[in-house]
Every structure is written in structure tokens, then in C-alpha cells.
Biopython code that builds the backbone (N, CA, C, O; Angstrom):
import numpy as np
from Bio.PDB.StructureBuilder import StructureBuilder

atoms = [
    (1, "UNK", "N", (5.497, -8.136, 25.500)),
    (1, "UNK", "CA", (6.581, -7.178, 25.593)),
    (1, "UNK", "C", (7.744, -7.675, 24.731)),
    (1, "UNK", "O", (8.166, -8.791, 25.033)),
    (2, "UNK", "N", (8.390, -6.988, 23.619)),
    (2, "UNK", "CA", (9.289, -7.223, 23.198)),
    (2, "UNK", "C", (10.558, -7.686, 24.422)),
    (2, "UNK", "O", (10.572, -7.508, 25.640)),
    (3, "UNK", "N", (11.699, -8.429, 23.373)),
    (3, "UNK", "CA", (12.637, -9.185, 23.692)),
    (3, "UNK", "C", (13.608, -8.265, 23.163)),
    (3, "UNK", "O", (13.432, -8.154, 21.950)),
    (4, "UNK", "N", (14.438, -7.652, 23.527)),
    (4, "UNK", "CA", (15.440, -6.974, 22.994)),
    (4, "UNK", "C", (16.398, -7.408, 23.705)),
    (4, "UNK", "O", (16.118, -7.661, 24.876)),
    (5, "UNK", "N", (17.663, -7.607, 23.293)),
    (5, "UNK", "CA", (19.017, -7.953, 23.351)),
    (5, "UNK", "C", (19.830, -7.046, 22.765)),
    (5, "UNK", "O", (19.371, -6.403, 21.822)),
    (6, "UNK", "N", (21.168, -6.818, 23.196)),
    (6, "UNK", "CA", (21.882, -6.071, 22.219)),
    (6, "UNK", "C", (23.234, -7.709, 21.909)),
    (6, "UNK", "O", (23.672, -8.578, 22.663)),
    (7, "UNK", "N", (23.425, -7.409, 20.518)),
    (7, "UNK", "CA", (23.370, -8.446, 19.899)),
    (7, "UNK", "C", (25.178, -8.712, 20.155)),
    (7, "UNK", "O", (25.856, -9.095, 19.201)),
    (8, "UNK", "N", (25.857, -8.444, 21.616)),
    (8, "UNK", "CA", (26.692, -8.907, 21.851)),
    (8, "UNK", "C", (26.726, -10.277, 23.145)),
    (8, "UNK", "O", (27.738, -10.823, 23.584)),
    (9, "UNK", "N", (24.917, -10.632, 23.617)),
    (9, "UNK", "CA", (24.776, -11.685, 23.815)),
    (9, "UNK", "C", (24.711, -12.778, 23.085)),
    (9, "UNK", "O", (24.374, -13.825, 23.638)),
    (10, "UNK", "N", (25.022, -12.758, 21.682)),
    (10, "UNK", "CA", (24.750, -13.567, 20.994)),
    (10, "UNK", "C", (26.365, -14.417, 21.401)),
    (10, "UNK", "O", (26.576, -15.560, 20.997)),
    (11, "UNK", "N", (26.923, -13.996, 21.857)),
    (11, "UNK", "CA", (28.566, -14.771, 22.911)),
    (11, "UNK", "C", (28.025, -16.019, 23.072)),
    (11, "UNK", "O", (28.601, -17.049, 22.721)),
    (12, "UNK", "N", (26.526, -15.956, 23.785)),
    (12, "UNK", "CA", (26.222, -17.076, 24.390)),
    (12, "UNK", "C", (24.601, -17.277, 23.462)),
    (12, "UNK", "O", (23.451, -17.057, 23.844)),
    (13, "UNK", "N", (25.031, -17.686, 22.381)),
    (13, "UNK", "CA", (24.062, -18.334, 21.387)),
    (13, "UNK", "C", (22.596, -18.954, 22.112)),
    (13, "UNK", "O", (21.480, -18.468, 22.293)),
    (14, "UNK", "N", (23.294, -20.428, 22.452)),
    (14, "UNK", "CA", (22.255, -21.155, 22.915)),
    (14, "UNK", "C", (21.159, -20.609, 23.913)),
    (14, "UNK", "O", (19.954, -20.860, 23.937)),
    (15, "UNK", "N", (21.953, -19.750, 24.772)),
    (15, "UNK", "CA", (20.353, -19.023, 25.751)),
    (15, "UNK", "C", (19.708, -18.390, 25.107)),
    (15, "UNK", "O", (18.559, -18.196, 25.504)),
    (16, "UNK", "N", (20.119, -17.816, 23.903)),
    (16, "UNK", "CA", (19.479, -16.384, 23.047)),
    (16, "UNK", "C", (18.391, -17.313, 22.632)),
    (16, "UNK", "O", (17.189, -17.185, 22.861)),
    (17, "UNK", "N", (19.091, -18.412, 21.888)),
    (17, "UNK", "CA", (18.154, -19.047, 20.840)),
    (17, "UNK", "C", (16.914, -19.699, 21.747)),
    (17, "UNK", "O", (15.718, -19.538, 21.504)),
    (18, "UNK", "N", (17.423, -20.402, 22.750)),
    (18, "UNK", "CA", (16.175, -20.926, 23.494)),
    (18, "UNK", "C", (14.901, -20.275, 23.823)),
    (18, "UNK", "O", (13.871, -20.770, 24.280)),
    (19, "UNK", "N", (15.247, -18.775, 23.422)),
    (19, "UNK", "CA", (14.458, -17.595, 24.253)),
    (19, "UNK", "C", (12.929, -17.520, 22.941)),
    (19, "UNK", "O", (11.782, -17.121, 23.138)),
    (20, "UNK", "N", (13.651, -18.154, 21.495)),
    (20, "UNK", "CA", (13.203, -17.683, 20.790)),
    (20, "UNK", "C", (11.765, -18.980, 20.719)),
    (20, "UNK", "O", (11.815, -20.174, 21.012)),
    (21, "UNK", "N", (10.682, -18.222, 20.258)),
    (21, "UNK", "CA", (9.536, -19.366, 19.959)),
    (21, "UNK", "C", (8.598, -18.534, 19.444)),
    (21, "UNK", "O", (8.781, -17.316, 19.418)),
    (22, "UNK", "N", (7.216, -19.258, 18.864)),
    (22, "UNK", "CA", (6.318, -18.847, 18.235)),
    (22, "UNK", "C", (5.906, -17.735, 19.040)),
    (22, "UNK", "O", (5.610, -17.724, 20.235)),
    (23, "UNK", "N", (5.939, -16.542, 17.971)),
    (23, "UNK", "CA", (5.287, -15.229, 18.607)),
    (23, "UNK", "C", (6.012, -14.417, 19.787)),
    (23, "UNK", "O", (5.471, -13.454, 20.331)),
    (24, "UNK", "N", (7.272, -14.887, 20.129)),
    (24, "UNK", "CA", (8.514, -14.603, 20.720)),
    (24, "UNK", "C", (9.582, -13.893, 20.249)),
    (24, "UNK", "O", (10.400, -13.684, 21.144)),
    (25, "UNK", "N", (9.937, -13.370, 19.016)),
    (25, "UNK", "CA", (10.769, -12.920, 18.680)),
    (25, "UNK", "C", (11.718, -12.761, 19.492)),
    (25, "UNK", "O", (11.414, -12.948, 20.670)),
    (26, "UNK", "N", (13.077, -12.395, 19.213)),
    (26, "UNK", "CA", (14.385, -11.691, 19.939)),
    (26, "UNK", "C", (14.963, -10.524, 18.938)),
    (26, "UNK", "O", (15.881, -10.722, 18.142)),
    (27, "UNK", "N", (14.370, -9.443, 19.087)),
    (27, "UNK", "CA", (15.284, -8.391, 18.954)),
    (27, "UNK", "C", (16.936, -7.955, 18.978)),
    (27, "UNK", "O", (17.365, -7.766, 20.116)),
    (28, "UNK", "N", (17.952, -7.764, 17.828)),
    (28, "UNK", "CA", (19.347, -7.898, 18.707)),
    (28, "UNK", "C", (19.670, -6.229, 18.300)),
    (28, "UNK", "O", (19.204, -5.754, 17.265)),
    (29, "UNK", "N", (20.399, -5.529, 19.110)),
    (29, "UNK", "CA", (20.664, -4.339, 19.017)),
    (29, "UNK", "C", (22.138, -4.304, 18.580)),
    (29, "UNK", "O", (22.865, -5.296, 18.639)),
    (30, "UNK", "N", (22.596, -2.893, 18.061)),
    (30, "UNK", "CA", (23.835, -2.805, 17.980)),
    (30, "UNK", "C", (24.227, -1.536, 18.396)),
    (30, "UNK", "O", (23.811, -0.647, 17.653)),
    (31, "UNK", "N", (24.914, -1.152, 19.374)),
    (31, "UNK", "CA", (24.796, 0.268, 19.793)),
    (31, "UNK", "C", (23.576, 0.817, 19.892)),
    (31, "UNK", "O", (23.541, 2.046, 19.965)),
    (32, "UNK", "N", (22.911, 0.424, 19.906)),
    (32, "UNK", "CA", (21.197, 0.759, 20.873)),
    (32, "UNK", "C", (20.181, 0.778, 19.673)),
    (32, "UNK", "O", (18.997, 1.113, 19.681)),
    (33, "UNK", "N", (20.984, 0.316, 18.615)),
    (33, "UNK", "CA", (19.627, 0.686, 17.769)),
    (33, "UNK", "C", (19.518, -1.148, 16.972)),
    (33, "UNK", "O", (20.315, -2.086, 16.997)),
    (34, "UNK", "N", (18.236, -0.995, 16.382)),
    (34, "UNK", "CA", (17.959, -2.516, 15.589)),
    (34, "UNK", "C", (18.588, -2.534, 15.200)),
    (34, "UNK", "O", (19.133, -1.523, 14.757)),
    (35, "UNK", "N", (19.205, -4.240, 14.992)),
    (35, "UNK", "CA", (19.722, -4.544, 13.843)),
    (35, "UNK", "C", (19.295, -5.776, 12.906)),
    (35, "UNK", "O", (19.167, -5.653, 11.687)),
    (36, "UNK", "N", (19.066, -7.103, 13.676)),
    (36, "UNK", "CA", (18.329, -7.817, 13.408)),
    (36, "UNK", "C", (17.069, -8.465, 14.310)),
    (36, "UNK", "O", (16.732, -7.931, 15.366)),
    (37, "UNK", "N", (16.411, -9.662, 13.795)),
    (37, "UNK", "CA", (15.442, -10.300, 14.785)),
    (37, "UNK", "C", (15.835, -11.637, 14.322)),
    (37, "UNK", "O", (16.350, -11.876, 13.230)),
    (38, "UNK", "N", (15.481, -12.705, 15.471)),
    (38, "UNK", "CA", (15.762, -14.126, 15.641)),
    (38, "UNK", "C", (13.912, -14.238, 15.623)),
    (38, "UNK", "O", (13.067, -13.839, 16.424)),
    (39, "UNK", "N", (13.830, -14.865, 14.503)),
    (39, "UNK", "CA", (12.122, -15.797, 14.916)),
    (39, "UNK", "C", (12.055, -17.093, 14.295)),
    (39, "UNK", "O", (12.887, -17.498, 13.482)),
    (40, "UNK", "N", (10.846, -17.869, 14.776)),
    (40, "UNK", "CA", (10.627, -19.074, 15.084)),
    (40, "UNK", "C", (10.526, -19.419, 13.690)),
    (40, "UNK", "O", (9.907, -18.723, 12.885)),
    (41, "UNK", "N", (11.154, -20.532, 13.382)),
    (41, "UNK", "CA", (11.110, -20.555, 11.685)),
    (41, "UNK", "C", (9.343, -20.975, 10.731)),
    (41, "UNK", "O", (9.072, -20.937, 9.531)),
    (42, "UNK", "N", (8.586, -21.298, 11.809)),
    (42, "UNK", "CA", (7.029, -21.732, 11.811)),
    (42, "UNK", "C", (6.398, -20.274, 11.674)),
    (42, "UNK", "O", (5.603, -20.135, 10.744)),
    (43, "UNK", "N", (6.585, -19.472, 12.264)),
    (43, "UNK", "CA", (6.111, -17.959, 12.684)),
    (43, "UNK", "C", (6.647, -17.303, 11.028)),
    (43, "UNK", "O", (5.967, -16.461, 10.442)),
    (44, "UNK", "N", (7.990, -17.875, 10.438)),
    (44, "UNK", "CA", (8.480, -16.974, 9.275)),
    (44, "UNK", "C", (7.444, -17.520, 8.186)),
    (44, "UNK", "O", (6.620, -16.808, 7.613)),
    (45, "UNK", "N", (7.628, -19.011, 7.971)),
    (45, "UNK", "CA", (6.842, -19.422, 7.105)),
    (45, "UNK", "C", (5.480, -19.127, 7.195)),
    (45, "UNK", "O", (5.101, -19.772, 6.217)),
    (46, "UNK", "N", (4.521, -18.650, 7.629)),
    (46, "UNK", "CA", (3.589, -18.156, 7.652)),
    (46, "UNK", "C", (3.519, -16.893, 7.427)),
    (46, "UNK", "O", (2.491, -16.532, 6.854)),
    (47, "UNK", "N", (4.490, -15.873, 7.764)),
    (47, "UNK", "CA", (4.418, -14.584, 7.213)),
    (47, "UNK", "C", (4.876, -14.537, 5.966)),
    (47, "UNK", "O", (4.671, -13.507, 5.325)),
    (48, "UNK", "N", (5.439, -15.407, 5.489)),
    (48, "UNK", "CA", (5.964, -15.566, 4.154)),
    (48, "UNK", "C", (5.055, -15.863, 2.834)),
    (48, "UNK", "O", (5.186, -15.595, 1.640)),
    (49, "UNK", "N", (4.011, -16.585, 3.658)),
    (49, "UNK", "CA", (2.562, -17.188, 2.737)),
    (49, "UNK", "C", (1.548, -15.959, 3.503)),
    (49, "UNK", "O", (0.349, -16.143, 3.290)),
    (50, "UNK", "N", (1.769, -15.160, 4.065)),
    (50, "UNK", "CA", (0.902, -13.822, 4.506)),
    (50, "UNK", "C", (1.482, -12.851, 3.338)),
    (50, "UNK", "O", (0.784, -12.275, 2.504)),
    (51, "UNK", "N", (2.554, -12.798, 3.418)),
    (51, "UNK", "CA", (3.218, -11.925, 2.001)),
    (51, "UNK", "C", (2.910, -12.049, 0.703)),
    (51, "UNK", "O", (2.567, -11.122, -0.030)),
    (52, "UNK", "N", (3.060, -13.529, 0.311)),
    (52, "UNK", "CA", (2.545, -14.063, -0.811)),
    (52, "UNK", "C", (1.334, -14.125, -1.264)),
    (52, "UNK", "O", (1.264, -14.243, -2.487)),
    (53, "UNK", "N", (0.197, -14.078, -0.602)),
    (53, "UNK", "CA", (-1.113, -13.751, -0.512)),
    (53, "UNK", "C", (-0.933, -12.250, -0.621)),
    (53, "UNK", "O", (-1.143, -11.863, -1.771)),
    (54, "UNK", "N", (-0.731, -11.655, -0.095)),
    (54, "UNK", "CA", (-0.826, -10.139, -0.266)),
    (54, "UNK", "C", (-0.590, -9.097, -1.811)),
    (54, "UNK", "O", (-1.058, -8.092, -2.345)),
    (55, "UNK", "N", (0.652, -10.339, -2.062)),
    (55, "UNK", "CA", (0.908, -9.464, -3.310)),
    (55, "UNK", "C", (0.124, -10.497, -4.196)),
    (55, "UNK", "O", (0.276, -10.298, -5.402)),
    (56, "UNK", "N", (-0.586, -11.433, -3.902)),
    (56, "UNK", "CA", (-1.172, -12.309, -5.055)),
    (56, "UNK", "C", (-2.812, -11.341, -5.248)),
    (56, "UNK", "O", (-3.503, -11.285, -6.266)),
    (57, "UNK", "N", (-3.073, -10.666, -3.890)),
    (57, "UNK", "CA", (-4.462, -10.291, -4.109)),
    (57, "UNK", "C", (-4.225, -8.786, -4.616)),
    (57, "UNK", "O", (-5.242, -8.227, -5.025)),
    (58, "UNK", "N", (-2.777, -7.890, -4.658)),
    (58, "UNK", "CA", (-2.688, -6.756, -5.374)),
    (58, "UNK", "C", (-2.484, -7.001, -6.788)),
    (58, "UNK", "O", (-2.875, -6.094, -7.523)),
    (59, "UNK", "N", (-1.927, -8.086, -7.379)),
    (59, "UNK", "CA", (-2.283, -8.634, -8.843)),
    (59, "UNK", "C", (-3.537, -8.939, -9.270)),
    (59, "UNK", "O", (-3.865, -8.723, -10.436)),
    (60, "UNK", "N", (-4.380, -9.477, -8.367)),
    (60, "UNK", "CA", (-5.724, -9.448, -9.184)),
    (60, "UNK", "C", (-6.643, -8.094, -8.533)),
    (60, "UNK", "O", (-7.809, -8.395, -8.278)),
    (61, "UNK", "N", (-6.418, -7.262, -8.363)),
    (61, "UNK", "CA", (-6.792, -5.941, -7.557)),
    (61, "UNK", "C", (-6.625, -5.401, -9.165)),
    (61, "UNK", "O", (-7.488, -5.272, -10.034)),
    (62, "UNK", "N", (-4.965, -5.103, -9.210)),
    (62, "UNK", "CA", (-4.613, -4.547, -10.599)),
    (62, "UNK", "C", (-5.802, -5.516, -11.909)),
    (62, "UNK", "O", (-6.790, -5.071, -12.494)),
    (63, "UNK", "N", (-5.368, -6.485, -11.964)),
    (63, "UNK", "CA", (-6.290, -7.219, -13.225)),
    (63, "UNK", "C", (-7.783, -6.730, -13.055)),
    (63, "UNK", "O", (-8.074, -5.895, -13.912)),
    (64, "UNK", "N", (-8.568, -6.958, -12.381)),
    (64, "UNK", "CA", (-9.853, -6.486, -12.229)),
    (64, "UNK", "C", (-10.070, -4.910, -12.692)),
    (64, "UNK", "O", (-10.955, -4.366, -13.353)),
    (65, "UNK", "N", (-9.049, -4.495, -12.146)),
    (65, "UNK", "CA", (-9.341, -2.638, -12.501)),
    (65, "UNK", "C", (-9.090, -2.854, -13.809)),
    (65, "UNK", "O", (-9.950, -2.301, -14.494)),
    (66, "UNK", "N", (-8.137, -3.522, -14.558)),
    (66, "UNK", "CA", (-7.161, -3.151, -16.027)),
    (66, "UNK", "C", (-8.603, -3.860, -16.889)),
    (66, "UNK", "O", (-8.976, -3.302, -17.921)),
    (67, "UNK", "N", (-9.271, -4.979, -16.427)),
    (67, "UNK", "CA", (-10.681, -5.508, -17.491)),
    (67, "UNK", "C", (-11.640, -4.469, -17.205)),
    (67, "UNK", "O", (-12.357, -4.143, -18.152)),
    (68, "UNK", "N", (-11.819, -3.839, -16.027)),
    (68, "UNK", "CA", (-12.401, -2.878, -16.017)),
    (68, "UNK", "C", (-12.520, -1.716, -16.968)),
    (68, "UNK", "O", (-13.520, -1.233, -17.499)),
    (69, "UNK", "N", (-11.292, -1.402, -17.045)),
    (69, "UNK", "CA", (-10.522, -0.278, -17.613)),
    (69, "UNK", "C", (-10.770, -0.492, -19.058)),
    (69, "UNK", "O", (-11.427, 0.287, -19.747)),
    (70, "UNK", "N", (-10.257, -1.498, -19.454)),
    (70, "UNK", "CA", (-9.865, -1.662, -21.041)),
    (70, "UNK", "C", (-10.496, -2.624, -21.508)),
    (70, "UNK", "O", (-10.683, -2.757, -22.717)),
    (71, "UNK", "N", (-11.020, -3.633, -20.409)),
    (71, "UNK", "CA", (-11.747, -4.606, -21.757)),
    (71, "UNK", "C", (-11.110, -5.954, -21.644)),
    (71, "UNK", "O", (-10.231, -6.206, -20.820)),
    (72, "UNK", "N", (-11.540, -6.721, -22.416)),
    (72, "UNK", "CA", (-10.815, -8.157, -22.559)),
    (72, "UNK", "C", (-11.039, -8.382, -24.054)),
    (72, "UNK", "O", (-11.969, -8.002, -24.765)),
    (73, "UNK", "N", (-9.562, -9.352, -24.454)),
    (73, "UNK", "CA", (-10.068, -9.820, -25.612)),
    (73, "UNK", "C", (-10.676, -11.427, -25.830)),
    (73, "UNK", "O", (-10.763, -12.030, -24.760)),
    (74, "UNK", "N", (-11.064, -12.131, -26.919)),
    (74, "UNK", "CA", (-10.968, -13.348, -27.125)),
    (74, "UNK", "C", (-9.787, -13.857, -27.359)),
    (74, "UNK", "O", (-8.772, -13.201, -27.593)),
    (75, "UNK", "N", (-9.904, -15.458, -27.285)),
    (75, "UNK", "CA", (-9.024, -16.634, -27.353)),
    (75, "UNK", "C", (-8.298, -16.662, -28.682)),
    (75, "UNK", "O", (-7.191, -17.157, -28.898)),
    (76, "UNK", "N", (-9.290, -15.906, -29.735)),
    (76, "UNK", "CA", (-8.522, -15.566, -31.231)),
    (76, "UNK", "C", (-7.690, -14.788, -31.379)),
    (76, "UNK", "O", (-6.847, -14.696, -32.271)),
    (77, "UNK", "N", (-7.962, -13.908, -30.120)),
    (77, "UNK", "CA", (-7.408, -12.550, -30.452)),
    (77, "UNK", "C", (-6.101, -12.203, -29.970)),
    (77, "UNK", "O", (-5.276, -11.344, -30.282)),
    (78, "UNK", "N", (-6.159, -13.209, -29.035)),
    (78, "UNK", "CA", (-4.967, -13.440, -27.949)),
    (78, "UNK", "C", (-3.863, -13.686, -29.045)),
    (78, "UNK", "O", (-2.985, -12.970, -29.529)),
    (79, "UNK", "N", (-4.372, -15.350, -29.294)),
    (79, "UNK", "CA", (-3.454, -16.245, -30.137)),
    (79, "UNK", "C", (-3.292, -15.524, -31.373)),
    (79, "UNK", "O", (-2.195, -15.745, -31.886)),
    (80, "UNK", "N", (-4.202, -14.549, -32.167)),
    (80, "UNK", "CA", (-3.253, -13.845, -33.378)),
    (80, "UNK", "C", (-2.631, -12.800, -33.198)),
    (80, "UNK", "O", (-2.276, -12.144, -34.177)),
    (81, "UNK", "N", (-2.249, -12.244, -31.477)),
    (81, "UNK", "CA", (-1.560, -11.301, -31.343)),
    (81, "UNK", "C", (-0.352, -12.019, -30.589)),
    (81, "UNK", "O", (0.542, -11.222, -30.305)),
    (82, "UNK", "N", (-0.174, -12.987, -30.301)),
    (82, "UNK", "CA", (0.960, -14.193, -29.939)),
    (82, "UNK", "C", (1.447, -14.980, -30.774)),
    (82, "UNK", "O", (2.391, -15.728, -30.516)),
    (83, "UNK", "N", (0.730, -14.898, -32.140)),
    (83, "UNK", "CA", (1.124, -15.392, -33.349)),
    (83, "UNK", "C", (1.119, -16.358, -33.405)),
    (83, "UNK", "O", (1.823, -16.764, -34.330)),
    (84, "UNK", "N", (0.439, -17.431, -32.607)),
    (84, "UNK", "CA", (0.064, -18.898, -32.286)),
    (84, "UNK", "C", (-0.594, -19.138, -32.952)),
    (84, "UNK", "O", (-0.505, -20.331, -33.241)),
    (85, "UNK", "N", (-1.537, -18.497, -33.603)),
    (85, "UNK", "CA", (-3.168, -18.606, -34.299)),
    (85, "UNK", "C", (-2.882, -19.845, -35.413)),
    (85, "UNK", "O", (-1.888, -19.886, -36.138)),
    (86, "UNK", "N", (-3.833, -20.721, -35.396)),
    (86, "UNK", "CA", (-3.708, -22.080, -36.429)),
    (86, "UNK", "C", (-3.598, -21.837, -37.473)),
    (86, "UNK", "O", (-3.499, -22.735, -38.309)),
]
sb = StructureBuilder()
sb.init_structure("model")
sb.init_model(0)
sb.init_chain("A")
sb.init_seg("    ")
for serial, (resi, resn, name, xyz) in enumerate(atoms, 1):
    if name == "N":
        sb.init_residue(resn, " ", resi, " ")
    sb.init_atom(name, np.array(xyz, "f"), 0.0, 1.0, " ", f" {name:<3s}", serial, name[0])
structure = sb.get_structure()
């Protein structure tokens, strides 16, 4: 069950915060509606590398369709269109 607070308990910090733990969130309201959430900083970093994975596997989602699509070139072809070429 969510934890909702309206976020003029935050008066008294330390009980709020104690409340908070893995998979615990605290909800804080402001006039009845969201405003922010307090979570466990273990719980963020993991959604953070859940995020990062997510958009790492819609980049190669996109790449796969685009070699699909169009093709690939060679290592020559690269470097004489990067103007690197020896």
C-alpha cells in the first residue's frame, strides 16, 4: 500500500525519512495532489541502471532495423567518408 503524506509533515523530517526503505517509497502531497517521492537511494540506483538499459536496448533496436534497412559499409568506406583513409 502506498505511503502518502502530504508534504507538510516533512516539519518533522526524521520520522518521514525513517519511514523510507527499499521498496517503501513516501509519497508527499501538496494540497491533495503529488508532488514529490522520498526513495531509498539503493532502490534509485537500480532504476537508474533499469533506465539505462532500456534506452541502451532501444539504440540497438534502432541499429539493427537501420543495417537492416540500409546496409552496412566497410572499414574503407567508413574511413574515406571520415577522411581518415591512409
Amino acid at each position: 500500500m502506498p505511503n502518502i503524506k502530504p508534504i507538510s509533515d516533512l516539519r518533522n523530517y526524521t520520522s518521514v525519512i525513517n519511514e523510507v526503505a527499499y521498496g517503501n517509497r513516501v509519497y508527499l502531497t501538496r494540497n491533495g495532489h503529488g508532488q514529490c517521492a522520498i526513495i531509498d537511494m539503493k532502490e534509485l540506483d537500480e532504476l537508474d541502471k533499469l533506465k539505462a538499459l532500456s534506452q541502451l536496448m532501444g539504440k540497438l533496436s534502432e541499429a539493427e532495423l537501420s543495417i537492416r534497412n540500409e546496409g552496412t559499409i566497410s572499414a574503407d568506406e567508413l574511413e574515406a567518408e571520415l577522411g581518415v583513409a591512409d
